[in-house]
C-alpha positions in Angstrom: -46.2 -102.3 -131.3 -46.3 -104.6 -128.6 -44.7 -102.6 -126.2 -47.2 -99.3 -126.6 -50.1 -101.4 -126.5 -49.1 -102.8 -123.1 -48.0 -99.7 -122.1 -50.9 -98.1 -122.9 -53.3 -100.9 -121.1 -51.2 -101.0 -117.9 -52.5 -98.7 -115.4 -56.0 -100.3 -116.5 -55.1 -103.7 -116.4 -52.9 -102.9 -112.7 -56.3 -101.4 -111.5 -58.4 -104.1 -112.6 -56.2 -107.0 -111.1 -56.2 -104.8 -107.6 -59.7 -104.4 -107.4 -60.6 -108.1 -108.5 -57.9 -109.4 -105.7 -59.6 -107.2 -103.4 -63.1 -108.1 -103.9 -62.2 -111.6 -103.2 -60.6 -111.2 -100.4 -63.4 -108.9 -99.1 -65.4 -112.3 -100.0 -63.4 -115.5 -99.1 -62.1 -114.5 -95.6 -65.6 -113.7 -94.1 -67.5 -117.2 -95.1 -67.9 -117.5 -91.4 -69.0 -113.9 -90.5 -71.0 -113.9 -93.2 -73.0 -117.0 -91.8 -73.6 -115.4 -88.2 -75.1 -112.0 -89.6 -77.7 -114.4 -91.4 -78.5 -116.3 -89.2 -79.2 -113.9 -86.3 -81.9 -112.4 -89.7 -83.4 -115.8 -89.7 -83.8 -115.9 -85.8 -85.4 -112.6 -85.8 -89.2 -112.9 -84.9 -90.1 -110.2 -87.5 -88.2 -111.1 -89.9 -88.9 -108.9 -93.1 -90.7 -111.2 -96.3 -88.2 -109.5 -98.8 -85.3 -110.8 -97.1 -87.1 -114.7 -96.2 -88.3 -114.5 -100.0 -84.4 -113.3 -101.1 -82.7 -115.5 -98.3 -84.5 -119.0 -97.8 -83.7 -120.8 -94.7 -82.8 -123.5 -97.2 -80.3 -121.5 -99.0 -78.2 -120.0 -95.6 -77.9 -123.4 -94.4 -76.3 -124.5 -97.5 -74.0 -121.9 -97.6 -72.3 -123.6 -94.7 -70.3 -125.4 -97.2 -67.8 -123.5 -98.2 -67.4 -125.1 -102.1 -71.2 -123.5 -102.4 -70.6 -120.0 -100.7 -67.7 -119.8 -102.7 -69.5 -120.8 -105.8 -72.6 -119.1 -105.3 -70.7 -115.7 -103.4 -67.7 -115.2 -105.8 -68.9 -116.8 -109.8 -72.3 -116.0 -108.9 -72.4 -112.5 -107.7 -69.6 -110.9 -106.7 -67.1 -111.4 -109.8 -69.4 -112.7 -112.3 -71.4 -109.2 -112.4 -68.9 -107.7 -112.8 -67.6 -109.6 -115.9 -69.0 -107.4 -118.7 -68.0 -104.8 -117.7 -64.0 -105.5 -116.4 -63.9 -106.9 -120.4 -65.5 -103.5 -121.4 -63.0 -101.3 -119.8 -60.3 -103.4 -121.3 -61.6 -103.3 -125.0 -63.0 -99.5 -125.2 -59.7 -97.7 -126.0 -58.1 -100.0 -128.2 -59.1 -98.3 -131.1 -61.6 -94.9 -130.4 -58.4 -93.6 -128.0 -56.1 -93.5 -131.7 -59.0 -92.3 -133.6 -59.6 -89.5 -131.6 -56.0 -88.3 -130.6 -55.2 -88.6 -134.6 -52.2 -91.4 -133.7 -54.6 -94.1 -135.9 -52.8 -92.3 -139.1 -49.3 -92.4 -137.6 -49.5 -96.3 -136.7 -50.8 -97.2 -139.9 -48.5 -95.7 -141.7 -45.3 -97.8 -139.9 -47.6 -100.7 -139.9 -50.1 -102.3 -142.2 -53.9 -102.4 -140.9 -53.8 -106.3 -140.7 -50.9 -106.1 -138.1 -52.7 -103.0 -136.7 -56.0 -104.8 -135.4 -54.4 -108.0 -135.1 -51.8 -107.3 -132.7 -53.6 -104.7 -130.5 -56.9 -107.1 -130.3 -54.4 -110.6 -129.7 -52.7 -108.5 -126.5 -55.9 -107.1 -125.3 -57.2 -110.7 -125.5 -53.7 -112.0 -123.5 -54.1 -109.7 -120.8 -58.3 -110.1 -120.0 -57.3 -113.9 -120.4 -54.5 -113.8 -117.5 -57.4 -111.4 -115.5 -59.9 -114.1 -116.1 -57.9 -116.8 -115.3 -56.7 -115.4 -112.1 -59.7 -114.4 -110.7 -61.1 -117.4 -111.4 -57.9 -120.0 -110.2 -58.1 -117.7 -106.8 -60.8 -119.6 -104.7 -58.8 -123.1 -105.5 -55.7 -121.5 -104.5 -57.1 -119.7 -101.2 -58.6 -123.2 -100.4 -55.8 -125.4 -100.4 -53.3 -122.6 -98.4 -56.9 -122.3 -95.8 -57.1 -126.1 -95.8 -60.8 -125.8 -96.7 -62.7 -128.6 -98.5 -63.4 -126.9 -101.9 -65.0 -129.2 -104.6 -62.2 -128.6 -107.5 -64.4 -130.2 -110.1 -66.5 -127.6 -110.8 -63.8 -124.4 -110.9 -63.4 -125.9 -114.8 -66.8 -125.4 -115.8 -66.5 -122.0 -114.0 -63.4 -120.8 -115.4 -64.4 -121.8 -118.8 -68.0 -119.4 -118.3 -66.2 -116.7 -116.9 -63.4 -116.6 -119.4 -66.1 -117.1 -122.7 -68.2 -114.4 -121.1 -65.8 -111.4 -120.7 -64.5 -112.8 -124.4 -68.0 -111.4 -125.7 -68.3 -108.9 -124.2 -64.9 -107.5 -125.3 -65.2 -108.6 -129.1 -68.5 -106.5 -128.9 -67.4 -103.2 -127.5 -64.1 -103.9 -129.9 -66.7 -103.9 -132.5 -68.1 -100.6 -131.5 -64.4 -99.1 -130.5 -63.7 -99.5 -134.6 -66.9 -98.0 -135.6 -66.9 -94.7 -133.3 -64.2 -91.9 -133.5 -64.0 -91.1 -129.7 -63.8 -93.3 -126.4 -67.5 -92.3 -125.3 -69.8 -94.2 -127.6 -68.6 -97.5 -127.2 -68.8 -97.7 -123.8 -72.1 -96.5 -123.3 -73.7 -98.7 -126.3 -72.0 -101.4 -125.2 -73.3 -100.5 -121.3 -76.6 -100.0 -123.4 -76.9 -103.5 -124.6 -76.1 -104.9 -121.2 -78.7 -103.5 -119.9 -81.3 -103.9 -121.9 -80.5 -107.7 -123.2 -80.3 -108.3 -119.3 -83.9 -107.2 -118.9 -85.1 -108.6 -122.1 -83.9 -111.8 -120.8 -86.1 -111.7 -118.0 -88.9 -113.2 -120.5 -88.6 -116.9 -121.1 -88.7 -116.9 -124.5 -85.6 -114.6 -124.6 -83.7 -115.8 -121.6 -80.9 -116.6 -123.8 -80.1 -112.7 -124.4 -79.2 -113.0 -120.8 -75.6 -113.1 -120.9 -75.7 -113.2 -116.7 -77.3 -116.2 -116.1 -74.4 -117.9 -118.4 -71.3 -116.1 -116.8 -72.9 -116.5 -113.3 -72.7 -120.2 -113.6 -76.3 -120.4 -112.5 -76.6 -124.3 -114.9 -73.6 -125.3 -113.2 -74.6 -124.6 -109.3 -78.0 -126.4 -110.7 -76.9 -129.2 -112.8 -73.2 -129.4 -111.9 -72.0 -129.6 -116.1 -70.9 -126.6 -118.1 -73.4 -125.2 -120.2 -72.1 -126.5 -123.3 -74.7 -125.7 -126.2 -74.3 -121.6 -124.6 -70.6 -121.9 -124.5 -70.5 -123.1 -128.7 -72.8 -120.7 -129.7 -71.1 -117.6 -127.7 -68.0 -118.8 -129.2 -69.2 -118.7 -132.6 -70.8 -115.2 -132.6 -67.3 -114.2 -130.7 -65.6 -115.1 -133.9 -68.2 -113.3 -136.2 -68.2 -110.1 -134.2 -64.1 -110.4 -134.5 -63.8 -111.1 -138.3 -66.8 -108.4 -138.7 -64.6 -105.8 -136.7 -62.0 -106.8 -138.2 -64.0 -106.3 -141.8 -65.1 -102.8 -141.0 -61.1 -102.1 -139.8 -59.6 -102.4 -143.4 -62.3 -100.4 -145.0 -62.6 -97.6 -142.8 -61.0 -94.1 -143.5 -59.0 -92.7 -140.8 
């Protein structure tokens, strides 16, 4: 059982790894570049408003430091959107792929349902846990071999967002991977919910539906602390969305 189900998430989890290495290192090697091309904006007589509104003069000079353009380039935009949907890709199949080939019947019939769910969800969780933690240890690691001042005592706080984030957003499109027959649906609903709880967030009364403004560290880069109360209460609706999975597993007829 836990051979096919790492078998089966390989290429995905090999393309995954490749393309998060590669995105940082299309981010961390170029802090210096990076700084020249925005500063020659900023010296520009015309400079457009959209960009001076976007790019404060404020904000370019403080991405001098590198712990901040690291923070701010790699947790806050580069990775971190793509969080969601690197958990997404990893949780879709698990269940919908058997369902619709018909190998659901064959599996359950060597194995009971329990060990079923619990072993393809535990390995799916192993594996987006390594991806998570990787990504996330890589700007402490690329500091200390580029002798760079990087401010360690924040990649915690950062870790721990990143890694609670994806874990929602896999237990929900695991949800939706048990409820639909073929690989389609959950993707898209989950994709769906993304979407639209990212722009329902927009209003303050519902900026907590915004998921992004948690895995994008943006209370850390202002307060420097993790945001705790988010963190709990993620967790906790993690564990209901799991057991409720989990629930609608055992019933359902395959």
């Amino acid at each position: 059982m836990i051979h096919k189900e790492l078998s089966d998430m390989k290429l995905r989890s090999i393309v995954i790894f490749f393309l998060g290495a590669g995105l940082f290192f299309f981010v961390a090697p170029f802090h210096k570049l990076t700084l020249e091309m925005l500063n020659e904006y900023t010296q520009l007589e015309n400079m457009p408003k959209l960009l001076e509104r976007f790019v404060p003069k404020n904000f370019i000079e403080r991405l001098s430091d590198w712990s901040f353009y690291i923070y701010t380039q790699w947790f806050g935009k580069n990775l971190g959107q793509f969080i969601p949907i690197l958990a997404m890709i990893m949780a879709f199949p698990l269940f919908a792929r058997e369902t619709e080939n018909g190998t659901m019947e064959y599996l359950l019939t060597r194995n009971s349902r329990k060990k079923v769910f619990w072993s393809k969800v535990c390995i799916a969780i192993t594996v987006l846990t390594v991806q998570m933690l990787t990504f996330s240890l890589l700007p402490g690691i690329y500091s200390w071999f580029a002798s760079q001042d990087f401010k360690y005592e924040y990649l915690g706080a950062y870790t721990i967002h990143t890694l609670v984030g994806a874990l929602f957003w896999f237990t929900l499109t695991v949800l939706f991977s048990v409820m639909y027959d073929d690989q389609v649906k959950p993707i898209l609903t989950t994709v769906g919910i993304l979407a639209s709880s990212t722009v329902i967030g927009i209003f303050k009364p519902l900026r907590f539906m915004n998921t992004y403004s948690y895995i994008l560290g943006s209370r850390i880069i202002s307060t420097g602390k993790m945001d705790v109360t988010y963190t709990v209460s993620l967790l906790s609706v993690i564990a209901v969305i799991l057991m409720s999975s989990y629930a609608i597993f055992l019933k359902k007829e395959f």
